[in-house]
N, C-alpha and C positions, 0 to 999 in steps of 0.2 A: 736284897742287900742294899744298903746306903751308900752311896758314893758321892764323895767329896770333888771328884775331879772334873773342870772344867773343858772345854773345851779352846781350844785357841785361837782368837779372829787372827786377821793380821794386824789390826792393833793391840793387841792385848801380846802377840808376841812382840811386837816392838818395841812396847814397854819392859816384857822381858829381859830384851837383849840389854836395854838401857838403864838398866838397873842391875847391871852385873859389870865384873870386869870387864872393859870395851877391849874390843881387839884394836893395838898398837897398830902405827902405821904399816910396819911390816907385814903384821898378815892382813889389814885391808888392801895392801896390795895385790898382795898372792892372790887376794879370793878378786879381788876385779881383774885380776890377768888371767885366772882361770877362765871366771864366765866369759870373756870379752875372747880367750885364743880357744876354748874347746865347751862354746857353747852346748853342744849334745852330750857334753859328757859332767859339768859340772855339777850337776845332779848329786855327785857320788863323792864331791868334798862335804867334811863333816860342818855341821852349821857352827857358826859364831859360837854361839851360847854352849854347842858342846866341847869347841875349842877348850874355852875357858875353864869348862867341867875336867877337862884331860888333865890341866895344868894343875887347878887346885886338887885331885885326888893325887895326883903325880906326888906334888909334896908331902901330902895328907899321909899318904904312905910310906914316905923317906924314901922313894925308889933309886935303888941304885943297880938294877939288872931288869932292862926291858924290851919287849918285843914288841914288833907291830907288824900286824900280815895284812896288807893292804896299803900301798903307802899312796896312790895319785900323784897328786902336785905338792903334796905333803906339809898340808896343815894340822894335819894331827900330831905328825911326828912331831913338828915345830913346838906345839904344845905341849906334850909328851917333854923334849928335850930339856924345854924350860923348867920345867917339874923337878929335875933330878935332882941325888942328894949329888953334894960334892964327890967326883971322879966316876961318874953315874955313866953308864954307857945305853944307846936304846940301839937294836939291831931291826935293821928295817928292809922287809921283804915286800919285792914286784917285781913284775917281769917287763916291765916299761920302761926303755932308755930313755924316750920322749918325753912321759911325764914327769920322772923322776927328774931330769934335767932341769923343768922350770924347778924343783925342791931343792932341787943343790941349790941353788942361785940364791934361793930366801933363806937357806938354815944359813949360808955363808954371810949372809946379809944382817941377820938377827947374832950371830955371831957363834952358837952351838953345833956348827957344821962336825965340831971336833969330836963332839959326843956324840956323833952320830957314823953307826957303820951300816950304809948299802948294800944289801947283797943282789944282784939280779938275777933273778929263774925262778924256775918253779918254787912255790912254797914248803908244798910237803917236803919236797926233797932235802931243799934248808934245812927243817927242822929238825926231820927224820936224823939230821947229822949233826946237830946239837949233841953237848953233854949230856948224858945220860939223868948226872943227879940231879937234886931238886935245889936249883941253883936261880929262877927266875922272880920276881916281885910284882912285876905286871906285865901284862898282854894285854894287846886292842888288837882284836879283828874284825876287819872291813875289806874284802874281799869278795871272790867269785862267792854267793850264794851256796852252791854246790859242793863247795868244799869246807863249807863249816866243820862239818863232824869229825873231817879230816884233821884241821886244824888241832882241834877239841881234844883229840887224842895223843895229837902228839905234847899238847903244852899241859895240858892238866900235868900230868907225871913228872914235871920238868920244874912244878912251879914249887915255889919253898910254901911250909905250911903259911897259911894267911897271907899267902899272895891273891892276887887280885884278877881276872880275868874278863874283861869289858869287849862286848859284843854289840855291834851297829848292825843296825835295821832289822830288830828281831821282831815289828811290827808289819813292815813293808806296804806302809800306807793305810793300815788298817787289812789289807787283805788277809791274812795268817787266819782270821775267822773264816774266811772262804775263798780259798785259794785259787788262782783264777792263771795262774803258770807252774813251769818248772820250780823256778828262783823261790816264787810261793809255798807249794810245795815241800820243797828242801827244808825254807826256813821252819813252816810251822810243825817239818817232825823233829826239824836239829831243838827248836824250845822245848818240845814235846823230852827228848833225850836228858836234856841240861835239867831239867825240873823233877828227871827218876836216878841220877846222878848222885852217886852216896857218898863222892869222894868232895861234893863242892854243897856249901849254901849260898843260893842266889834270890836275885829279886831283879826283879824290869819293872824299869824306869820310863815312863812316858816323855823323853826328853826325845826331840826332834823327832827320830823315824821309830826310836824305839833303840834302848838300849838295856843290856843285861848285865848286871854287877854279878858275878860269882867268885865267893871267896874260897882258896881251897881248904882243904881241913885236915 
């Protein structure tokens, strides 16, 4: 089979990034406070370029009912926020007072702190206590590895037809071909799940770690 897809120097992503909406000062911020106060962990905010990507499907979509399971220092949310339609709400689930603390500071900062509701605890449990009906437009999950599927189940059934559910690090560095952890593992059966999945059409996106678009139906 033929393939068109290149691979990425770190030039070739710099011009990337550079050729897309640039991240405003606010979230060049956020992202130099993250690496600079939790360098071992910064790893796990979403790249610039997929920021952007949040934003514009955000709109693309008209969203006005969103979820994110996974929040960190919360540049996604940020992203996510900005996307909404007018009276748009995004519910954001972690179990991190610490991280989520540098996030209040930039959503209040960026001025969308309003449309944005924090829950802290466990995730499934959040959700599990969600409305029943099929009331949501989007989801981003970035979270423990291990509880994808978990996720998966509870928001598929939750999301209105042709909503949207986006999934980070369904690549995991290229590992998912040969799994070499736990986290690896998980990932390459939860893609494995999502792809025999009859309630959603998806497709992965070679953006940053690996990303999965699934619409539901």
């Amino acid at each position: 089979m033929t393939t068109k897809s290149i691979p990425l120097t770190p030039e070739l992503h710099a011009y990337l990034v550079a050729h897309g909406s640039p991240p405003d000062d606010v979230m060049r911020d956020l992202i130099d406070e993250t690496r600079a106060a939790l360098p071992g962990d910064a790893q796990m905010q979403v790249a610039p370029e997929q920021a952007a990507f949040l934003t514009f499907l955000t709109r693309l979509l008209n969203v006005r009912q969103a979820v994110e399971v996974g929040t960190f220092t919360g540049l996604s949310a940020l992203a996510i926020a900005r996307g909404l339609a007018e009276g748009g709400r995004l519910t954001c689930l972690d179990i991190s007072e610490e991280y989520t603390g540098i996030a209040r500071r930039y959503w209040a900062r960026a001025g969308v702190a309003d449309r944005i509701d924090l829950r802290i605890g466990p995730a499934a449990d959040t959700l599990h206590d969600m409305p029943h009906e099929r009331h949501l437009d989007f989801a981003f999950i970035d979270a423990d590895k291990t509880g994808y599927p978990i996720y998966w189940s509870e928001l598929v059934p939750r999301m209105r037809p042709g909503g949207v559910i986006a999934v980070d690090n369904v690549l995991r560095g290229g590992r998912v071909i040969a799994p070499q952890n736990a986290d690896d593992r998980a990932i390459a059966a939860f893609n494995d799940e999502v792809l025999a999945d009859v309630r959603v059409e998806a497709v992965m996106l070679p953006v940053a770690d690996g990303l999965t678009l699934a619409r539901v139906l």
